[in-house]
N, C-alpha and C positions, 0 to 999 in steps of 0.2 A: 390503452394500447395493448395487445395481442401480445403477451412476449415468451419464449419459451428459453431456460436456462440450462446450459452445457456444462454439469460440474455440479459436486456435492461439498465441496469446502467452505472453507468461511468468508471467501469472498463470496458465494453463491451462496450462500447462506444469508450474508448481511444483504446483499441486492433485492435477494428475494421477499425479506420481510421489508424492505423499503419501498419498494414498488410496489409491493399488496397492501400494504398501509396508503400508498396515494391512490389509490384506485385502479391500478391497472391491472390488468387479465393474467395471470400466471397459466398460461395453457398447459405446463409440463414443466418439470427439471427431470432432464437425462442424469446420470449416475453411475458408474461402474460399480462402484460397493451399494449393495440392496441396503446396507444398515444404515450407512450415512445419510442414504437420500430419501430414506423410510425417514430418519430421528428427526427432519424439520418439515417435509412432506407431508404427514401426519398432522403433523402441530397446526399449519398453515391452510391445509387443506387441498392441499396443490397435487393434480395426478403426478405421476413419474414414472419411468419405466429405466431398467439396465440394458435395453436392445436397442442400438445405433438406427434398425428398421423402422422402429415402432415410433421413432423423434416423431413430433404432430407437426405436419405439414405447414400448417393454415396462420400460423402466427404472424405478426409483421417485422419482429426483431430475434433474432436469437444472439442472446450474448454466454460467450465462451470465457467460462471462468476453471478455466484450467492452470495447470503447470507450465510455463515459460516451454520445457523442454519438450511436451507434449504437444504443442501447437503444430509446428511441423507436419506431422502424421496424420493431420486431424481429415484431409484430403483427400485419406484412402476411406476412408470410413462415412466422409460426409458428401451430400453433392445438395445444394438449396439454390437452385438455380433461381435467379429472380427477386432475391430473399437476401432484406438486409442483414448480413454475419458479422462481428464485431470480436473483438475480444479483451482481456483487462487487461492485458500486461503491461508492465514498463519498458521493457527494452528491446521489443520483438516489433519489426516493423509490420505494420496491418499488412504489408501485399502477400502474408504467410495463406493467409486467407480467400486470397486472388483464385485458388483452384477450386473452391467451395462456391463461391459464387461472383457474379461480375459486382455487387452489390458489399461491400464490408468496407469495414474502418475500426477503430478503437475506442472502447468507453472504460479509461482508466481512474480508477478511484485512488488518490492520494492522499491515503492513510492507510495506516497499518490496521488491518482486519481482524477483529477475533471472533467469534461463530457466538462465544458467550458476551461481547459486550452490546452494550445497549446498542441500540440502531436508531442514529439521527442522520439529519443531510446536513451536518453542519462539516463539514470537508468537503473539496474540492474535486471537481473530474478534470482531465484532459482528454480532451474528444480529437476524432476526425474521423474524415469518410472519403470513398474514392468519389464523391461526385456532391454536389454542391445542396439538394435535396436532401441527400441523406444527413449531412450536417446538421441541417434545419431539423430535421426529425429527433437528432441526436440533442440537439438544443432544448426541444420541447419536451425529451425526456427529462433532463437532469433538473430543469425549472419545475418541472412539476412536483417535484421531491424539496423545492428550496435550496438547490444547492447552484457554488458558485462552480465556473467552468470557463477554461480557455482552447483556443482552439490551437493545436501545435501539430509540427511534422514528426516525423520519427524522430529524428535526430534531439529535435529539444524536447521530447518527451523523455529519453534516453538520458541526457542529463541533469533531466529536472528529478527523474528517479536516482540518479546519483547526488545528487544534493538530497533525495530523502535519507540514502542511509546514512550520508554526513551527519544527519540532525534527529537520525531516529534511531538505527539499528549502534553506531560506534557510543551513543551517550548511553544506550543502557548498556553496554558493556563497562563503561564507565563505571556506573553505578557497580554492576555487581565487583568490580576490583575493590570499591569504595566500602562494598557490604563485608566482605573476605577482609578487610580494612578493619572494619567497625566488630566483627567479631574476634579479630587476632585480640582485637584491646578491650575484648568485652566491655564493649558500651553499644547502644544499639542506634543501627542503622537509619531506625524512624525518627531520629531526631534532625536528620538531615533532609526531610522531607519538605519541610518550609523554603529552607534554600532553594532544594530542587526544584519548588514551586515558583517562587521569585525570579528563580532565574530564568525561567520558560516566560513568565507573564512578562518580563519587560519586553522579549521581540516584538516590533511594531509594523513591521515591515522594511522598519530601515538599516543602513548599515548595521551589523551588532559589533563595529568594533568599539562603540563608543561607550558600550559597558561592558571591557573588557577589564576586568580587573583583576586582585592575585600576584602573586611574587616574581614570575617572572615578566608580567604590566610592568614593574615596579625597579626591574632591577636587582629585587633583592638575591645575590645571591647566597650570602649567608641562609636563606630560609629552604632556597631550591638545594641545597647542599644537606642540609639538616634532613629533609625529605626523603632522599635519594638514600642516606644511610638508614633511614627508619625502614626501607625497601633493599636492604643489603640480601633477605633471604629470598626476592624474587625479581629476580634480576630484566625476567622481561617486563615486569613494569617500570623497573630504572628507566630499561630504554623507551618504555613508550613515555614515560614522564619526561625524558630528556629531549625529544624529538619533539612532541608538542611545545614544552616550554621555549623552543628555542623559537617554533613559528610564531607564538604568541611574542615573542622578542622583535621578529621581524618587523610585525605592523605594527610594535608601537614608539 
C-alpha cells in the first residue's frame, strides 16, 4: 500500500519502520523540523519534504501522526480530496478531519511509543473510518504488520485511552516515588524489578482484583500506618498512599 506520513515523532517514526518492514510504499513523511524528518528519513530511505505543497499526492493512505492539539489546524494547510486521511490519536474525534477530505478515520496504536525502542506489531490498533471500505482497508493494514485491532467509535477509543494511562503513565510515576524511595534508604531500585515484572505478567485479561494483594488487601492497618510515617517528610505521597489504600479497601 502507497502510504505517505504526517509528522516526524515517534509515533511516525515507529509506523514508519513497521510498514517498510511489511512491504509497504513509504511515498514521503512530511515534517516541520528538517532534522527530525531527515534522522529516520535517511536511515529508511523514505523522501520527505518540510512544505505542506510539496505532500505527494498519489498515495492511497496518509496517516497523521501528530499532536492531539495540532489536529485541528491541520485543514488550513491540508485539502486530499478523495484521499483516505486518518490520524493516531486517542481522544480527538476523526470528524477533525472531515475538512481535509470526505475519506478519514483513525489508526490508533495502543502503546506508548518511543522513536529508540525496537519496532514489533506486537500491540494493539483501534481503527475506524467514515465509511465501511475504508474500514476494510484499515483492517488489511494492521493484519499485515500482525497486529491485533478492534473496531471502536470515538467515545470508546477515548476511554480506552483513559484506561491506558491508568495502567501506563500513573505506574511509572509509581515507580519513580518508589526509586526517590530506594534511594532515600540507599538500597537500589533494581532490586524491585522482578516484582515489577511479576506483577505486570500475571494480567490475563481478566479481572486483576483477584491478585490484589498488600496491606491495605489485608486490613493491616498497623503496616499502612508505619508506612505513612516513613513518608512524614512528603506529605503528597501520604496522600496519594492514603487515597489508593483506601480504594484498594473498597473492592476487597
Amino acid at each position: 500500500m502507497k502510504l505517505v506520513l504526517i509528522g516526524s515523532g515517534n509515533v511516525a517514526k515507529t509506523l514508519a519502520v513497521l510498514f517498510k518492514n511489511a512491504g509497504h510504499e513509504l511515498l514521503q513523511v512530511y515534517g516541520r523540523d528538517e532534522n527530525k524528518a531527515s534522522d529516520f528519513c535517511e536511515m529508511l530511505g523514505i523522501p520527505y519534504t518540510t512544505h505542506w505543497q510539496q505532500i505527494n499526492p498519489d498515495a492511497v493512505l496518509y496517516i497523521i501522526a501528530i499532536s492531539d492539539s495540532a489536529l485541528p489546524e491541520m485543514g488550513r494547510y491540508l485539502s486530499l480530496p478523495g484521499k483516505l486521511v486518518v490520524h493516531t490519536a486517542g481522544t480527538v474525534s476523526k470528524e477533525v478531519l472531515s475538512g481535509i477530505s470526505d475519506r478519514y478515520g483513525v489508526l490508533y496504536p495502543l502503546q506508548s511509543l518511543r522513536g529508540s525502542a525496537p519496532v514489533t506489531a506486537q500491540f494493539p490498533f483501534l481503527i475506524n473510518a467514515s465509511n465501511p471500505p475504508d474500514i476494510e482497508l484499515l483492517i488489511n493494514l494492521v493484519s499485515s504488520v500482525g497486529a491485533d485491532f478492534q473496531i471502536v467509535d470515538d467515545e470508546q477509543r477515548a476511554r480506552m485511552h483513559l484506561a491506558a494511562v491508568w495502567v501506563n503513565n500513573f505506574p511509572n510515576l509509581f515507580y519513580r516515588i518508589a526509586y526517590n524511595l530506594c534511594e532515600e534508604n540507599k538500597t537500589e531500585f533494581k532490586l524491585l524489578l522482578p516484582l515489577i515484572s511479576e506483577t505486570a505478567l500475571r494480567m490475563d485479561g481478566t479481572d486483576p482484583a483477584k491478585w490484589q494483594t498488600g496491606p491495605a488487601s489485608r486490613g493491616d492497618v498497623g503496616t499502612i500506618k508505619a508506612h505513612l510515617d516513613m513518608m512524614k517528610n512528603h506529605p503528597h505521597w501520604q496522600q496519594i498512599y492514603s487515597i489508593l489504600s483506601e480504594e484498594i479497601k473498597k473492592g476487597s
